[in-house]
N, C-alpha and C positions, 0 to 999 in steps of 0.2 A: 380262318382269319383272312383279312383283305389282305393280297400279296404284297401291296403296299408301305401296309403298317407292319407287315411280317418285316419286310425290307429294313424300314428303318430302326427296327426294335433292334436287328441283327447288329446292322451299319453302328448303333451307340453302342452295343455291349461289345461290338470287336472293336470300336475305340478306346473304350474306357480298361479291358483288357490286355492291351494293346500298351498303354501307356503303361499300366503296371508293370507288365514286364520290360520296358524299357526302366522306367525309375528303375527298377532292382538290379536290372543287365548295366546301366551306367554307373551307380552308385559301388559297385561290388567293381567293377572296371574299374573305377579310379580308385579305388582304396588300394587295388594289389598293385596298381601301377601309380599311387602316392601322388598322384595328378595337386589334389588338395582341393578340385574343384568337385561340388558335390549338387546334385540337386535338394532341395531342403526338406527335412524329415531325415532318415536312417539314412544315417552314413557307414555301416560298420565299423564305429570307433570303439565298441568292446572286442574286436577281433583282430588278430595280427594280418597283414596280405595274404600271409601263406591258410589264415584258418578261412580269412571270406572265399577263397578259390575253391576250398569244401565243402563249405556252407551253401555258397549264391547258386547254383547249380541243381540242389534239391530243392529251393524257395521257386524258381523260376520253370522247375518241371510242371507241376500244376498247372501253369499259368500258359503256358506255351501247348500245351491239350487240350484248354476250353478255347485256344486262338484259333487252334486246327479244329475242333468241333462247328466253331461258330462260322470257317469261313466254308469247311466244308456246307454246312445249312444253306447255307448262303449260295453256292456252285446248284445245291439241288433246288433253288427256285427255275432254274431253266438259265437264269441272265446268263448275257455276253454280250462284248463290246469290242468294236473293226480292232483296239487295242488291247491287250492281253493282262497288261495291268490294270484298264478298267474295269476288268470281270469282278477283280476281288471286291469286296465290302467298301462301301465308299465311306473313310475316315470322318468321324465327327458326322455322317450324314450330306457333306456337303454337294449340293448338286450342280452338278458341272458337265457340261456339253460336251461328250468323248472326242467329237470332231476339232474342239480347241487341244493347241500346245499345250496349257498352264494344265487344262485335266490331267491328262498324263503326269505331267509336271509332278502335279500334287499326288498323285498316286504315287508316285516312285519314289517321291520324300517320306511315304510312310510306311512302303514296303520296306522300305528302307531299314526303318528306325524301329519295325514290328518283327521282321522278320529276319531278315539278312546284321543286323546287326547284334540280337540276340545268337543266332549262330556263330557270331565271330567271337562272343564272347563266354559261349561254351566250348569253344575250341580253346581257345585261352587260357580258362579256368583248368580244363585238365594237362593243358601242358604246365601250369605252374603248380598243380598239385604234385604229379608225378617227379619237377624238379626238387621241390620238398620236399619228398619223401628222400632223397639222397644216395648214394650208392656205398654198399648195394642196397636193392629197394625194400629199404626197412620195413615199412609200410606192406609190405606179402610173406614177412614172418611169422609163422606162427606162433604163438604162445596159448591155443587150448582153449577152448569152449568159453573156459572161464572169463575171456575179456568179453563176453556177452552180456554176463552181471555184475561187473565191476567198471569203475571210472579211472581204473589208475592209470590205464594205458592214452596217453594222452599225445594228441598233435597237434603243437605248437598252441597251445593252451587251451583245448575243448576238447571233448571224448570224444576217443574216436577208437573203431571195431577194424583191428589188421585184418588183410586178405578181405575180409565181407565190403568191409567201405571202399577199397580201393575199386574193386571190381562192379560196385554201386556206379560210385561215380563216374567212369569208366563207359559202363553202360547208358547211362543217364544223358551224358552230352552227346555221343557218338548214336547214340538214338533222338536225341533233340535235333540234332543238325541233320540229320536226312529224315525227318518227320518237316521240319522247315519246309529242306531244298525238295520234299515231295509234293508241299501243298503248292509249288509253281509247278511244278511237271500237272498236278491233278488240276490245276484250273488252264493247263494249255489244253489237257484231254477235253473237259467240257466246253471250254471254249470255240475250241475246232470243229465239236460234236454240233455243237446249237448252230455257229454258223451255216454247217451243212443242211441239217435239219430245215431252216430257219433261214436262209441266206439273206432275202429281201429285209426280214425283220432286224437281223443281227447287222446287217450293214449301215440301218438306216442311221441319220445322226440325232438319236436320239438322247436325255439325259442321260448323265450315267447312274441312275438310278431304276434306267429302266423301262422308264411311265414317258411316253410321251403327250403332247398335249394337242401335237396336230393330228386330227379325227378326219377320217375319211368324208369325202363329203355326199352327203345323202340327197335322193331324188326328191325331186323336188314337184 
């Protein structure tokens, strides 16, 4: 496939993935913190604050693994850019001259809002699970196999599996949030790599998509 159109295939599906897990990482934010402002569609209003901090957290795993899939794809086309936030997937597609301020700019409003913000709000979520669960921590009692096939055991009004969920969840954000803060470490690695590799090429100011349009000029 033309590196190209690989490019921008990447560039829309790590936007449009990208937004979902913001919708879910906002919406699930303001419900447990009763903000009242919601983006529109699912707001967790069949859940209490303390049940979306258990819930939004397994909705938003999925979704934060095809964002590291999609941006790692993305690192193995070779790209890099003299900035380090231009490396990633360029949001929406949008093509912007890495040599301008407002590039960078725009990149970092959506590292922003893709990355770094969905970390803040798995950090979040299990600190307000954990204060949920209450002392001492209910929630790592056992009560036997049997809450495996059964609903009775409930928190704060939806089933939930003691000791197995706590330690889920648990795992879940504290693996999200340095899965995150690895994919900036792994695009400084390639970044650093191609400019050496590459120096003249990765400096030059080209799109930040990549492709440039000034062509060497041929003998004539």
């Amino acid at each position: 496939m033309d590196p190209r159109l690989m490019a921008t295939i990447l560039n829309k599906w790590w936007s449009g993935i990208g937004l979902l897990l913001l919708y879910i990482a906002f919406n699930a934010y303001s419900r447990i913190q009763q903000w009242g402002i919601f983006l529109p569609g699912w707001k967790f209003e069949t859940f209490t604050p303390q049940a979306t901090a258990l819930i939004a957290p397994f909705l938003m795993l999925p979704l934060s693994a095809i964002l590291f899939y999609l941006t790692k794809a993305y690192f193995a086309q070779g790209r890099s850019s003299p900035k380090l936030v231009c490396a990633f997937p360029k949001a929406f597609n949008v093509d912007l001259d890495p040599a301008l301020p407002i590039a960078w700019r725009y990149q970092n409003l959506f590292l922003f809002l893709f990355f770094v913000f969905p970390m803040l709000a798995y950090g979040h979520f299990l600190r307000e699970f954990w204060e949920a669960c209450g002392e001492p921590q209910s929630c790592m009692k056992w009560h036997g196999f049997g809450v495996l096939v059964t609903s009775d055991f409930q928190f704060h009004g939806v089933t939930f599996f003691p000791v197995f969920q706590p330690l889920a969840i648990t795992a879940v954000c504290a693996g999200m949030i340095a899965l995150h803060g690895f994919t900036f470490y792994l695009a400084h690695l390639v970044n650093k790599r191609a400019i050496q590799e590459a120096p003249n090429e990765a400096h030059s100011d080209r799109p930040m998509n990549g492709d440039s349009n000034n062509k060497p000029p041929t003998a004539s």
